[in-house]
N, C-alpha and C positions, 0 to 999 in steps of 0.2 A: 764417673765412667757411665757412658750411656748403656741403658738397660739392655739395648738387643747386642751390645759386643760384652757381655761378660762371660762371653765361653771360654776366652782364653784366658789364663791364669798369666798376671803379673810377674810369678815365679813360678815359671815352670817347675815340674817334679820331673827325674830321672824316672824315664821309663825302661824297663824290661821287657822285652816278649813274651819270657815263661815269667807268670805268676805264680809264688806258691800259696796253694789252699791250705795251708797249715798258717792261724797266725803267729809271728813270733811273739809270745809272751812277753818275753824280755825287756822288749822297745813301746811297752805300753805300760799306762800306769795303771795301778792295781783298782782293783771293780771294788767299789766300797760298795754297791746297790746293785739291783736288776736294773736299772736302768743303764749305768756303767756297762754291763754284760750283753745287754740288748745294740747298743752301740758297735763294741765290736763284734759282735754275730752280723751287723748291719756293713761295719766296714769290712767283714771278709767277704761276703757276699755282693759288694762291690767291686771290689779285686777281684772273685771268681769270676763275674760279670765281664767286666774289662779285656782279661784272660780271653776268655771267649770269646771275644769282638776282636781282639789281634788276630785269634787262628779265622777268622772269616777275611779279615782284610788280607789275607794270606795267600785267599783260595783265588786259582788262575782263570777261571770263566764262570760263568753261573754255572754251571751244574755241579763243580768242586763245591761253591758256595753254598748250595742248596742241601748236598752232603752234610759239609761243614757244620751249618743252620741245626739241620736236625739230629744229627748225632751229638752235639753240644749242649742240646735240649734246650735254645736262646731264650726263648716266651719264658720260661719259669724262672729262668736264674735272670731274667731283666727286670719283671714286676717283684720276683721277691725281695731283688737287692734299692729300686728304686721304691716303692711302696714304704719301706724301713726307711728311708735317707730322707723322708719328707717331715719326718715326725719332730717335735721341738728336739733341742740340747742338741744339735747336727753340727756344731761345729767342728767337731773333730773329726767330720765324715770329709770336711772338703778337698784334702789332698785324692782321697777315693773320686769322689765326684767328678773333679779337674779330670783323672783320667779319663774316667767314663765318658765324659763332656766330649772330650778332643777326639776320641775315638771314635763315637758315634759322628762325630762330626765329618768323620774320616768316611765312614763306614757306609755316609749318605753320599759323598761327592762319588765311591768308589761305586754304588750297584746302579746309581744314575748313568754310568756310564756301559752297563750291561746293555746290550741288544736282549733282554730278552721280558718277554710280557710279564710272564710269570711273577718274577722280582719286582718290576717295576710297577706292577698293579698290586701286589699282596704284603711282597716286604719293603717298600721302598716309606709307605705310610706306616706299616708298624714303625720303621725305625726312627720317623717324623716325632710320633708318637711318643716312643724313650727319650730323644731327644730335648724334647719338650721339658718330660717331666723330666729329665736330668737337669736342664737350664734353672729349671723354678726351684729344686730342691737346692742348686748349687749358690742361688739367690738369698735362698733362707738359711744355708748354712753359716755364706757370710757377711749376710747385713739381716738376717732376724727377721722381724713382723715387718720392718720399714723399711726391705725389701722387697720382700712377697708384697706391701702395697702399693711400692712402685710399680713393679710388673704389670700388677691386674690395674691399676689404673693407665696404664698406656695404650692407648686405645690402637695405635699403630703396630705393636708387636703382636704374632701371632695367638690367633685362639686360643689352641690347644696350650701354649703356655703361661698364658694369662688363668686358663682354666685349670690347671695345675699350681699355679701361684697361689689363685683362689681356696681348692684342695688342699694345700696346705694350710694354709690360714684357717679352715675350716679345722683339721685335725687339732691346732694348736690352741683354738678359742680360744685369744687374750682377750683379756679385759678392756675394754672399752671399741671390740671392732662388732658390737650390735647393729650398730645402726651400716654400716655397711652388711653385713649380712641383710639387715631389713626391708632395707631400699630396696633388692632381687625380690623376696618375698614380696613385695606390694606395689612393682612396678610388671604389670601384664606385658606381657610380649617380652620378657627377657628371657634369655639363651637358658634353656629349660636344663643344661647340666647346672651351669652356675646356682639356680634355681635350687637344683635337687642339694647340692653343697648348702646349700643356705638353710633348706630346712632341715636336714641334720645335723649342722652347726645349731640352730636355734633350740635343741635339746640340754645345750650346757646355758644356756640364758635363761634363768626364774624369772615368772611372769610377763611371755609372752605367749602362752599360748594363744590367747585371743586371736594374733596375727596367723598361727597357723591354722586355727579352724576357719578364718575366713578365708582362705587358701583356698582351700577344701573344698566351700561351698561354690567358690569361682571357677575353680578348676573339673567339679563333678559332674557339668553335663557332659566333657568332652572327653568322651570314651579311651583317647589315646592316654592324653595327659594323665587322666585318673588312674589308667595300670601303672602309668610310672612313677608317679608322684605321691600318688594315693598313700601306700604303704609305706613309703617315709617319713610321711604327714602323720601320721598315725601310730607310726614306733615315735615321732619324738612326743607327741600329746603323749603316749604313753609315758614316756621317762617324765616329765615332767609332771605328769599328775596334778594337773591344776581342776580346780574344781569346774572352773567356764568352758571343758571340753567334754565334759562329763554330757549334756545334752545332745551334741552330739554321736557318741556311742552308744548312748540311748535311742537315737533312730535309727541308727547303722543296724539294730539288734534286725529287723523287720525290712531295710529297705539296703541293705548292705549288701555287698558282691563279695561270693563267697567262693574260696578255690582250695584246691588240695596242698596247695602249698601254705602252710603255716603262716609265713612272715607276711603271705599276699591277703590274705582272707581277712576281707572286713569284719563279719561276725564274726569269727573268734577273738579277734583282737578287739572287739566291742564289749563280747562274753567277760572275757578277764580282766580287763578294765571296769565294769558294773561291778561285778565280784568284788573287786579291790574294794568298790567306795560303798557298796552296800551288804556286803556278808550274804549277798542271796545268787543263786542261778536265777537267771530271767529267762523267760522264752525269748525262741527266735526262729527265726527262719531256716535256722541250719538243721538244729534237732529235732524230733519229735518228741510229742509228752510221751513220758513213762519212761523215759531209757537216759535216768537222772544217774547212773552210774558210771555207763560210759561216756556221759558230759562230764562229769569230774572228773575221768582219769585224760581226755580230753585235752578237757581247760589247765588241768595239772603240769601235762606234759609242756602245755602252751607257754603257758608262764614261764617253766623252767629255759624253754627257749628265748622267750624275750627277754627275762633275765642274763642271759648268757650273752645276749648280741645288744644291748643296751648303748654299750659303747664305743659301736660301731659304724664307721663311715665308709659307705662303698664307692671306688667310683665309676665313672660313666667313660662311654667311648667317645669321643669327640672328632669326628670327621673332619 
């Protein structure tokens, strides 16, 4: 089956209008693990999704719509339910999917045909958007990694789902897709989401970090790229903790951009990382001498947070 028609299901599922938000227990087999549990929390929450997308296809002009939209509160219940659906073990999400797929699909031909700006400038790309990510999740639910690498290698199907295919792959790092992830990393000029994918994917692969501090050093004069990338680069050297990025965090301490926000700020994430591999605070640029207390409860806190978000992949918008 060619890759850009797999939004329609083979067999279709009987759909209903009203969904219910209660799942039935009954018709599901029993949660041996969290993992099991995570699943169906993922496939109610696509159903509640879905739900929400019938009562929009419902609504008789844009302004019904726009009602509709925000009283159903759409943005949250579409990234919570698609976010979940991308992650490995999805095959059991697919009957969910298939919905969400057809309906969005539904949901794009229907505000397209709104006269009015509003929709057609704000929601009509959001819904591009789920879309997307609905196709590529619905990719990986039913053909796996060798799926999602068909997608992202078709150079003819849309970005955003290719960069969602990609997204996925990245959450699942199997074993042996390094070297596609690497090829982004050390091909300049590539599509700077894919990019970001790739260096947070390269935090589950020991012994490369060399490839991500050279990243670093290409990417550091140009002011934009380094806010974006910078700090991804730098949480995955962190998770990895290899010794050949260590040099690096050692000049970060002195010539590092430093910001209020935790996760963005070079020197702290330089601070903690010295810390780790030498048992000492170092100066830096951030702190002053003498106030070696409030830099430990600091760096303390710091750690506890990079700890916390270690394994974590965000993604990006993609226009």
């Amino acid at each position: 089956m060619p890759v850009g028609k797999c939004n329609i299901h083979t067999h279709p599922q009987d759909f209903h209008g009203v969904f219910q938000t209660v799942v039935d227990n009954a018709r599901l087999p029993p949660c041996r693990s969290g993992v099991a549990l995570v699943r169906v929390e993922t496939s109610g929450r696509l159903y509640r999704f879905a739900g929400a997308l019938e009562g929009l296809l419902a609504a008789p002009d844009a302004e019904a719509f726009e009602r509709a939209w925000e009283t159903a509160d759409v943005d949250r219940l579409a990234w919570e339910a698609l976010g979940g659906a991308r992650r490995a073990d999805s095959e059991t999400l697919e009957p969910a999917l298939d919905q969400v797929d057809r309906r969005l699909l539904a949901m794009l031909e229907r505000c397209r045909a709104f006269p009015d700006p509003h929709v057609v400038t704000f929601r009509v790309p959001e819904l591009e958007r789920w879309q997307h990510a609905a196709a590529a999740a619905l990719v990986g639910a039913r053909w796996c990694i060798a799926g999602l690498r068909t997608v992202i290698a078709d150079t003819g199907a849309p970005l955003g789902r290719r960069y969602f295919a990609f997204l996925a792959l990245a959450e699942r790092h199997p074993e042996g897709a390094w070297p596609l992830f690497e090829r982004y990393l050390l091909t300049p000029g590539a599509h700077h989401a894919f990019v970001a994918a790739a260096v947070e994917a390269a935090r589950y692969y020991p012994g490369h970090a060399d490839v991500l501090a050279r990243l670093f050093e290409r990417i550091r004069g140009d002011q934009l790229l380094r806010r974006f990338l910078g700090p991804k680069i730098l949480e995955s050297l962190y998770v990895l903790s290899e010794d050949c990025s260590l040099p690096l965090f050692e000049e970060l301490l002195v010539t590092g951009h430093t910001d209020p926000d935790v996760d963005r700020c070079e020197v702290t994430r330089a601070l903690v990382v010295v810390r780790r591999a030498t048992g000492r605070v170092a100066p830096s640029s951030k702190f002053a001498d003498g106030d070696e207390a409030a830099v430990l409860r600091t760096l303390d806190e710091a750690e506890r947070r990079f700890e916390a978000t270690r394994d974590r992949i965000v993604p990006v918008v993609v226009i």
